[in-house]
C-alpha positions as CSV (number, residue, x, y, z in Angstrom):
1,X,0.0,0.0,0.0
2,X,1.7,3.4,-1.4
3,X,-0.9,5.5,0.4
4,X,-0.6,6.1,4.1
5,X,-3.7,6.7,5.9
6,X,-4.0,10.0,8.6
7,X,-6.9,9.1,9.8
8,X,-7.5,7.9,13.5
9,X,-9.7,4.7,11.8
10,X,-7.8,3.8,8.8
11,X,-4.6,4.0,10.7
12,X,-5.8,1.8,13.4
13,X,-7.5,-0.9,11.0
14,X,-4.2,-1.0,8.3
15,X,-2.1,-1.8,11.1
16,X,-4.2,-4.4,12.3
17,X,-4.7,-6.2,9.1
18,X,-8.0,-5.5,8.4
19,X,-7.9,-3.9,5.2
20,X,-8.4,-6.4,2.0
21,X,-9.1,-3.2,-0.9
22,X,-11.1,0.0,-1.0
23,X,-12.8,1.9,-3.5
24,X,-10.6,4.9,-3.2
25,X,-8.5,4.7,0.0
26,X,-7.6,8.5,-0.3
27,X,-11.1,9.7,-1.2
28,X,-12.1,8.2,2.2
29,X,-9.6,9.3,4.3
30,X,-10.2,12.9,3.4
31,X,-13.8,12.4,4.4
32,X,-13.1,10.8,7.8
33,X,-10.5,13.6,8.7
34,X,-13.5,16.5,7.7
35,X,-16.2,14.8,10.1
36,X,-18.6,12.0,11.2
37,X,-18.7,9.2,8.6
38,X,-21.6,7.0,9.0
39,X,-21.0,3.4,7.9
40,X,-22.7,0.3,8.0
41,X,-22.4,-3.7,7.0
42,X,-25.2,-5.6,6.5
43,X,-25.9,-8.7,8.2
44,X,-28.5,-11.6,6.9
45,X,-30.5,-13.4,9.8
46,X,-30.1,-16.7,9.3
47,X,-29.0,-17.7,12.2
48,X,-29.6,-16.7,16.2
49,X,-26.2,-15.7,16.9
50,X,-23.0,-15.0,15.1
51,X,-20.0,-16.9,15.0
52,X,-16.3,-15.8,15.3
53,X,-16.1,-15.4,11.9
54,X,-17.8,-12.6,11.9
55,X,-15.8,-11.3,14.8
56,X,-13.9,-9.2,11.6
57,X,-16.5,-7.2,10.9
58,X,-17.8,-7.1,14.4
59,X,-14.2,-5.3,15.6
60,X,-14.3,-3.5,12.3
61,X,-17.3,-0.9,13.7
62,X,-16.0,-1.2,16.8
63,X,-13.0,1.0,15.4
64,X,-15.2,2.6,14.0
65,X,-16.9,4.2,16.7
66,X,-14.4,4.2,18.6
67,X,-12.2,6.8,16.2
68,X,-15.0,8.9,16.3
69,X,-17.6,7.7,13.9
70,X,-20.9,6.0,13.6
71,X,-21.6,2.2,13.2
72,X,-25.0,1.4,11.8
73,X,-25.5,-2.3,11.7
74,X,-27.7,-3.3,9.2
75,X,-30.3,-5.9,10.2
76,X,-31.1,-8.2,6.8
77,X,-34.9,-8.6,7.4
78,X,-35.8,-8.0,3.7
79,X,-32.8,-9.7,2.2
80,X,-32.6,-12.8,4.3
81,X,-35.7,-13.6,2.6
82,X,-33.9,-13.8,-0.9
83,X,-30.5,-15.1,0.3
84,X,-27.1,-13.6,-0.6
85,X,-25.7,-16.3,-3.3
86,X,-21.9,-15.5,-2.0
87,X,-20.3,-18.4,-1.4
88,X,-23.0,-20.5,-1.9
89,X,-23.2,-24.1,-3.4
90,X,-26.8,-24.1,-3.6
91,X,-29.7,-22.2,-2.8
92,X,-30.6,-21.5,1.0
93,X,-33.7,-22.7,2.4
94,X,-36.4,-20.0,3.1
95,X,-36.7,-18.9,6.6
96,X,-40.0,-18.0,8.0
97,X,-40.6,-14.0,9.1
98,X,-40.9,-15.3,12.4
99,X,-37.6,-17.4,12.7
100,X,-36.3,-14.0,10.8
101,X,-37.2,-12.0,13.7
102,X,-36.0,-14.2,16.8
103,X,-32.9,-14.1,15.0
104,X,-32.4,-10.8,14.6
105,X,-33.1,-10.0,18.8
106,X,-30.8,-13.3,19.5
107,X,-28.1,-11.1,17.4
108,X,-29.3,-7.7,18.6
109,X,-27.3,-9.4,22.1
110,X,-24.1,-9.8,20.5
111,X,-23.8,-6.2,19.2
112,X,-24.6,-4.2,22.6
113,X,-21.7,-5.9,24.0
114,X,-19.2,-4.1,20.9
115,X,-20.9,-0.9,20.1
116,X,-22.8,1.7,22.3
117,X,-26.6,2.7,20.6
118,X,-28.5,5.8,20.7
119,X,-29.3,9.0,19.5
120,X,-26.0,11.1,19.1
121,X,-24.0,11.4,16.3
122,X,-21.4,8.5,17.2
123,X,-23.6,6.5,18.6
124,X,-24.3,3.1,16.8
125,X,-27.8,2.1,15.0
126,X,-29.5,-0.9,13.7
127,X,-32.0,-0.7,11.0
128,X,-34.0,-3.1,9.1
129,X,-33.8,-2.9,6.1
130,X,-37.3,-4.7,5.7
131,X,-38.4,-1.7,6.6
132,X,-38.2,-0.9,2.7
133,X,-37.4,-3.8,0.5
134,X,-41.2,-5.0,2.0
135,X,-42.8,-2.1,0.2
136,X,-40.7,-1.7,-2.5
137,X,-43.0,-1.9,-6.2
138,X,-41.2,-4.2,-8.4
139,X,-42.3,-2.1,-11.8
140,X,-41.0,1.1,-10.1
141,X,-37.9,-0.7,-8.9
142,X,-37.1,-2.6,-12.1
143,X,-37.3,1.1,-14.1
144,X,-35.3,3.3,-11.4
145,X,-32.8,0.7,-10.1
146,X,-32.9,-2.1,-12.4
147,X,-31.8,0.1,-15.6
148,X,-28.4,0.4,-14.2
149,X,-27.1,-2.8,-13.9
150,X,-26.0,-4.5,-16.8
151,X,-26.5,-8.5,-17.0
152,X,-22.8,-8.5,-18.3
153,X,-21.5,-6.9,-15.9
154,X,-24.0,-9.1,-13.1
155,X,-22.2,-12.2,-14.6
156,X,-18.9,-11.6,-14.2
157,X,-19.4,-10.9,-10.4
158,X,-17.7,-13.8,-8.1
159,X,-20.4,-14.7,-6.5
160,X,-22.6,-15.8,-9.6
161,X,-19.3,-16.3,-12.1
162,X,-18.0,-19.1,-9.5
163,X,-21.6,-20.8,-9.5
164,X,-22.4,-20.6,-12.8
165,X,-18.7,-22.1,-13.7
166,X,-19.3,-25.0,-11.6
167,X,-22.7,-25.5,-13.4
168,X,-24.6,-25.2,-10.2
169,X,-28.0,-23.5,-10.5
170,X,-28.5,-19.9,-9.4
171,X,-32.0,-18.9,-8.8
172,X,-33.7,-15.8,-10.1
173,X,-34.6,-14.8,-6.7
174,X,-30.7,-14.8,-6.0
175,X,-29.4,-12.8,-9.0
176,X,-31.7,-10.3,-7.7
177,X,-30.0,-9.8,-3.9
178,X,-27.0,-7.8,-5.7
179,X,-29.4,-5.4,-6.5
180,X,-31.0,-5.3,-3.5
181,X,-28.4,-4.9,-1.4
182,X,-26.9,-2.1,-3.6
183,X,-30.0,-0.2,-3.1
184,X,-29.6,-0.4,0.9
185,X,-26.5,1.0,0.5
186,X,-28.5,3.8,-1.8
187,X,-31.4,4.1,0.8
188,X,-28.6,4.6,3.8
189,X,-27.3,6.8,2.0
190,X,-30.6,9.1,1.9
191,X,-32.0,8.4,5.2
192,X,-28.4,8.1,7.2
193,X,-26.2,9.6,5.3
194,X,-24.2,7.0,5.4
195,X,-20.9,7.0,3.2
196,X,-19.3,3.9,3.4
197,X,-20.0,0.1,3.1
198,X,-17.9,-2.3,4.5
199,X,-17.6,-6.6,4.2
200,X,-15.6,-9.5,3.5
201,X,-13.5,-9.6,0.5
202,X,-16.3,-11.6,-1.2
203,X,-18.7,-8.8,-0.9
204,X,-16.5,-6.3,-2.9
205,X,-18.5,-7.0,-6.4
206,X,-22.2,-5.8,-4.2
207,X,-20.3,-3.0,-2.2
208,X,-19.0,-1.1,-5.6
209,X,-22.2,-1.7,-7.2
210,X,-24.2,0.3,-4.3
211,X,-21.1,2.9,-4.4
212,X,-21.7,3.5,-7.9
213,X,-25.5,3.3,-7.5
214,X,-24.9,6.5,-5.4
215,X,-22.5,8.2,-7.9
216,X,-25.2,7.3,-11.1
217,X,-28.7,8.3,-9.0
218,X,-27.4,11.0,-6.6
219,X,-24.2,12.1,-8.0
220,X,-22.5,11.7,-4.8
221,X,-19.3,10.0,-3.5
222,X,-19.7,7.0,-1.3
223,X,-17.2,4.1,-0.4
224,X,-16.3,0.6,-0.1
225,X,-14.2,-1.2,1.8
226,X,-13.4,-5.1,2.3
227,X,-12.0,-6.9,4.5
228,X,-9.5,-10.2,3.9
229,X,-10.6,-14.1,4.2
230,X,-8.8,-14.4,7.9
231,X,-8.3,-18.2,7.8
232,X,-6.1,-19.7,10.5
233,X,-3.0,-21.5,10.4
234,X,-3.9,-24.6,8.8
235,X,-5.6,-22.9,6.4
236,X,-9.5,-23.1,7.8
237,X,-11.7,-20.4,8.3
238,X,-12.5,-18.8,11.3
239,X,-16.2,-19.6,12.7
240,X,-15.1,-23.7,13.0
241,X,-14.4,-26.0,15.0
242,X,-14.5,-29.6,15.3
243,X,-17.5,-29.9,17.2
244,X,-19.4,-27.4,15.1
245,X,-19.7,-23.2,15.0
246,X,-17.8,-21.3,17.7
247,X,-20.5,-18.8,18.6
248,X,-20.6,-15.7,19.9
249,X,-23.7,-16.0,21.8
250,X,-23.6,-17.6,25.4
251,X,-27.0,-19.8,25.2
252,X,-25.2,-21.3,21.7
253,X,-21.8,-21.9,23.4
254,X,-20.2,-21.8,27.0
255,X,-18.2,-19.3,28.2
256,X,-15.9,-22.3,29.0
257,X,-16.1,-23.7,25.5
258,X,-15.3,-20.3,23.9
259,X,-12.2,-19.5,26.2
260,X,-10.9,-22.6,25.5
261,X,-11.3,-22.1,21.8
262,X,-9.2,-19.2,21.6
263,X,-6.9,-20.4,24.5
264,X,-5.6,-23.6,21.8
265,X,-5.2,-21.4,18.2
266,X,-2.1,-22.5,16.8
267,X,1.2,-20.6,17.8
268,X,1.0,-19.2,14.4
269,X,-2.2,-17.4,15.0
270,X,-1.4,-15.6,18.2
271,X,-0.3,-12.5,17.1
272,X,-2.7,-12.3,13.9
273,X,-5.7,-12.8,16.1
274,X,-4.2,-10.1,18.8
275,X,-4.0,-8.0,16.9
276,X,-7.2,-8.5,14.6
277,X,-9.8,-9.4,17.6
278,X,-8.6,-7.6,21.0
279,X,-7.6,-3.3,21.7
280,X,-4.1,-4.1,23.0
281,X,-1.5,-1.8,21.5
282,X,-0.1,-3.4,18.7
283,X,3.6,-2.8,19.6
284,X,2.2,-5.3,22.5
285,X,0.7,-8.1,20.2
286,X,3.7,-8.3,18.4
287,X,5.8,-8.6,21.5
288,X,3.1,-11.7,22.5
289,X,3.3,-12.9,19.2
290,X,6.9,-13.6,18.9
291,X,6.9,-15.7,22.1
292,X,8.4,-19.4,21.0
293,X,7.7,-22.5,23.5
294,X,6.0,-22.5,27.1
295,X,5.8,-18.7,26.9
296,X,3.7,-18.4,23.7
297,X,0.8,-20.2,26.7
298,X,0.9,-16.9,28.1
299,X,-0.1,-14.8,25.0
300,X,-2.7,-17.3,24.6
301,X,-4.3,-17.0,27.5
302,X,-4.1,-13.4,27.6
303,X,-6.0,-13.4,23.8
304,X,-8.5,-15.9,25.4
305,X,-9.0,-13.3,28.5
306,X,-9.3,-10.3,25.9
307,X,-11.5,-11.8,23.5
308,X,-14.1,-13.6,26.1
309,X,-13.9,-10.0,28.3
310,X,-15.1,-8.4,24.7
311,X,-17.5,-10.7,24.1
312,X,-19.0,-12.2,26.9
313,X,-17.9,-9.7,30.0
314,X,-15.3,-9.9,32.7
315,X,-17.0,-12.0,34.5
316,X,-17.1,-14.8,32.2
317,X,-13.3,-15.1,31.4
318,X,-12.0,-14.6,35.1
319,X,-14.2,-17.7,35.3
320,X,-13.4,-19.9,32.3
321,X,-9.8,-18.9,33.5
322,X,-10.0,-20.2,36.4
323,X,-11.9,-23.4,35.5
324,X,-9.2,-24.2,32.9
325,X,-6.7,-24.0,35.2
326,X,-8.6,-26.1,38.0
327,X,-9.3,-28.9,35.5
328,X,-6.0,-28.7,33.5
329,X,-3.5,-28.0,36.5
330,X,-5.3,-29.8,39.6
331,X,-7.4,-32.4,38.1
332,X,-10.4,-30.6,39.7
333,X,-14.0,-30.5,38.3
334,X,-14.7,-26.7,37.5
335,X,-17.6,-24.9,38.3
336,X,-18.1,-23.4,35.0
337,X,-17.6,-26.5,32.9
338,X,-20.4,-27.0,29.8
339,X,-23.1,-29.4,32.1
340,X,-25.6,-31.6,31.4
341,X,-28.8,-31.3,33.8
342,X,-30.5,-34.5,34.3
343,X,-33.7,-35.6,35.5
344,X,-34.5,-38.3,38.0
345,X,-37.0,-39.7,35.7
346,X,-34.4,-39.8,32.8
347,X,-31.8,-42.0,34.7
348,X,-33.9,-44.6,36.0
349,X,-32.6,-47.7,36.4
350,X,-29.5,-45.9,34.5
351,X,-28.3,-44.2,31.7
352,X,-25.5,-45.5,29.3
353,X,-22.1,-43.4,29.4
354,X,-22.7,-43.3,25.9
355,X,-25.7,-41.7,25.9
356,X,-23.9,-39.2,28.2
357,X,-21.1,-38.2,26.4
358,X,-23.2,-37.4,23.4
359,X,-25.7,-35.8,24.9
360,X,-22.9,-33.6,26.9
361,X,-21.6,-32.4,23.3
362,X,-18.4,-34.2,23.7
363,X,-19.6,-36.5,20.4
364,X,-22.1,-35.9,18.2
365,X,-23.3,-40.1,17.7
366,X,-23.4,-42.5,19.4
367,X,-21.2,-44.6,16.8
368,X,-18.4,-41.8,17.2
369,X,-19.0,-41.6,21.4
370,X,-17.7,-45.2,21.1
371,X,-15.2,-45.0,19.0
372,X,-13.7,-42.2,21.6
373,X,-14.2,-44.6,24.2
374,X,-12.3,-48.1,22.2
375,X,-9.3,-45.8,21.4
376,X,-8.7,-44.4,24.4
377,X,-9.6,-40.6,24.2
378,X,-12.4,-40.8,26.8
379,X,-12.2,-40.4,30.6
380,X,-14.6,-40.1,33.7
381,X,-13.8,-38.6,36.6
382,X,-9.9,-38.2,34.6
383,X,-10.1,-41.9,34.9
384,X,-9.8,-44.1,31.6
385,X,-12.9,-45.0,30.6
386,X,-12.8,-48.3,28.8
387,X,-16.1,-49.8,28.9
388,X,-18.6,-48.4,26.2
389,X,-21.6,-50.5,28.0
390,X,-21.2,-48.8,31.0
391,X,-24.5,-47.9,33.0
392,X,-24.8,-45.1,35.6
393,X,-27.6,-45.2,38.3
394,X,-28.5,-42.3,40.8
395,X,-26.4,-43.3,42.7
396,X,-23.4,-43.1,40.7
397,X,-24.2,-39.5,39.7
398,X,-25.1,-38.5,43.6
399,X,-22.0,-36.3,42.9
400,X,-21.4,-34.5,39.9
401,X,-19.3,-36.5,36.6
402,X,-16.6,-35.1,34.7
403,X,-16.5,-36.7,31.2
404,X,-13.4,-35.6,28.9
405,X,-12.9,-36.2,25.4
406,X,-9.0,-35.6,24.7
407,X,-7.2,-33.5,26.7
408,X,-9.5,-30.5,26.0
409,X,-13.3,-30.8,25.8
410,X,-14.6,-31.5,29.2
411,X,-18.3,-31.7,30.3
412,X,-20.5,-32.1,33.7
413,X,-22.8,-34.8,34.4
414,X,-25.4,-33.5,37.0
415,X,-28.7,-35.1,38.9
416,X,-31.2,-32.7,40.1
């Protein structure tokens, strides 16, 4: 990058790695350096939560705001019921307009814990942007949007080119949500002012086309800017895990769970993910970063600390901090280990530990739950456990049971 940014945000977010391209990186540092730049990215509700891989994006407004500029995070109430074809094998299933709306409150949660809402200038919003795409006329849209995009140029985009190459369908309904989403960008723009989008690298063909949607309708100067794929050292993306998405909200995932998560990245990824997903100065992630052997355990659990203080409170990673080191250093159980609740009524004469170990989320069959067991990767109590016919009765869960899978994933077995 020739270009050096002066301004508070782009300086902070270059340095940090999260800068993939931009429409015109000079353009938009002159405008953040004259005042408030409202910007926004767009979030579909298709799920209940978000994951870590949207943690980017997530820290990206945090910046954001926090160099003196406002966030608006835009809900996806009218697109989600299209679906956004990027990176997409096939087309989504429809979501109801109910399952739409607990999703977007369940996500709602994750955002007060980054940015601060309200009514000031700075302060962060969240439209919907059902709130117009439901009463949009399709004539009236077709003749005043729909006249400035080309089908040539709608075809050579990514997200339909790679589909099309691979001779996978692409719904009508999905060559449509480039559109859509260029015209939130243009309706932002009108009702927010807003004059930059931002996204992952594969959303750079939709962000210029609402930029230039602007420039064409309004003859005004608005911006894009993407972020890169953050993958981590074996060359996955972020979100993942083995046992499934590592999510950001607490009734998807343990605080425990999540710690942990960030507590055993690869050595590789310590600095990258300091710097990318905590506010320590970066002279300091660095310094972490370059730690080699037993001391790279302390960056880590300093980025597990940050991340689950960010995300989930204080509170929370004191406590999954000190569980960790209760289960890893004494052999103790941990009060704040993930815990299966049973009933009397579902033990009975007794449950089968491999029943328990799947239903605890430490396997997700029970095919794989014994296949843990025969090789040797489960334990109770941080005993072997060796015997995949194994029955508990009340009486053997009078006390609580610790059930490990590995060294790592741990769960509590409990009888009310």
């Amino acid at each position: 990058m020739t270009y050096q940014p002066k301004s508070d945000f782009l300086h902070a977010i270059t340095s940090r790695g999260f800068l993939a391209d931009c429409t015109d990186l000079q353009g938009l540092d002159e405008a953040l350096l004259k005042g408030v730049v409202p910007a926004y990215i767009g979030y579909d509700l298709t799920a209940s939560s978000l994951h870590i891989g949207n943690l980017v994006q997530i820290m990206l407004l945090r910046w954001l705001q926090k160099t003196g500029h406002k966030p608006i995070t835009l809900m996806g109430g009218g697109t989600t019921k299209v679906g956004d074809p990027s990176g997409k094998d096939e087309m989504r299933k429809m979501i109801s307009v109910e399952q739409i709306n607990e999703n977007a409150a369940g996500i709602r949660k994750v955002f007060d814990r980054y940015l601060a809402y309200g009514d000031g200038p700075r302060d962060a919003m969240m439209p919907n942007n059902a709130d117009w795409l439901d009463e949009l006329g399709y004539i009236d849209f077709l003749r005043d949007i729909g006249k400035h995009f080309t089908i040539n140029r709608m075809l050579a985009f990514e997200s339909v080119k790679s589909r099309l190459d691979r001779e996978q369908a692409l719904s009508f309904i999905e060559f449509n949500y480039m559109l859509l989403q260029a015209y939130d960008f243009l309706e932002l723009y009108r009702r927010h002012g807003v004059l930059l989008q931002m996204g992952g690298s594969d959303q750079w063909g939709n962000i210029v086309s609402g930029a230039d949607l602007i420039r064409r309708i309004e003859g005004a100067e608005a911006f894009g800017l993407t972020t890169p794929l953050v993958t981590r050292a074996d060359g996955k993306k972020m979100g993942k895990s083995a046992e499934g998405a590592v999510w950001l909200n607490e009734d998807r995932m343990s605080s425990y769970d999540f710690w942990q998560w960030w507590r055993n990245v690869a050595d590789a990824d310590v600095g990258k993910f300091l710097k990318m997903f905590t506010e320590l100065p970066v002279d300091e992630c660095d310094r972490l970063g370059a730690l080699e052997g037993s001391e790279v355990n302390e960056a880590k659990v300093i980025l597990a600390n940050e991340v689950t203080t960010l995300c989930r409170g204080a509170d929370a990673a004191v406590a999954a901090e000190a569980t960790a080191r209760e289960v890893f250093e004494k052999g103790g159980v941990g009060d704040d280990l993930p815990t299966l609740a049973l009933g009397a009524d579902e033990v009975g004469g007794g449950i089968s530990v491999v029943q328990l170990i799947v239903r605890s989320g430490l396997a997700k069959s029970g095919k794989e739950a014994k296949r843990l067991i025969t090789e040797g990767g489960a334990r109770i109590n941080d005993e072997p456990l060796t015997d995949a016919g194994l029955m508990l009765d009340a009486g053997a869960l009078a006390e609580p049971v610790k059930l490990s899978a590995g060294k790592k994933r741990h769960a509590l077995v409990t009888l009310g």
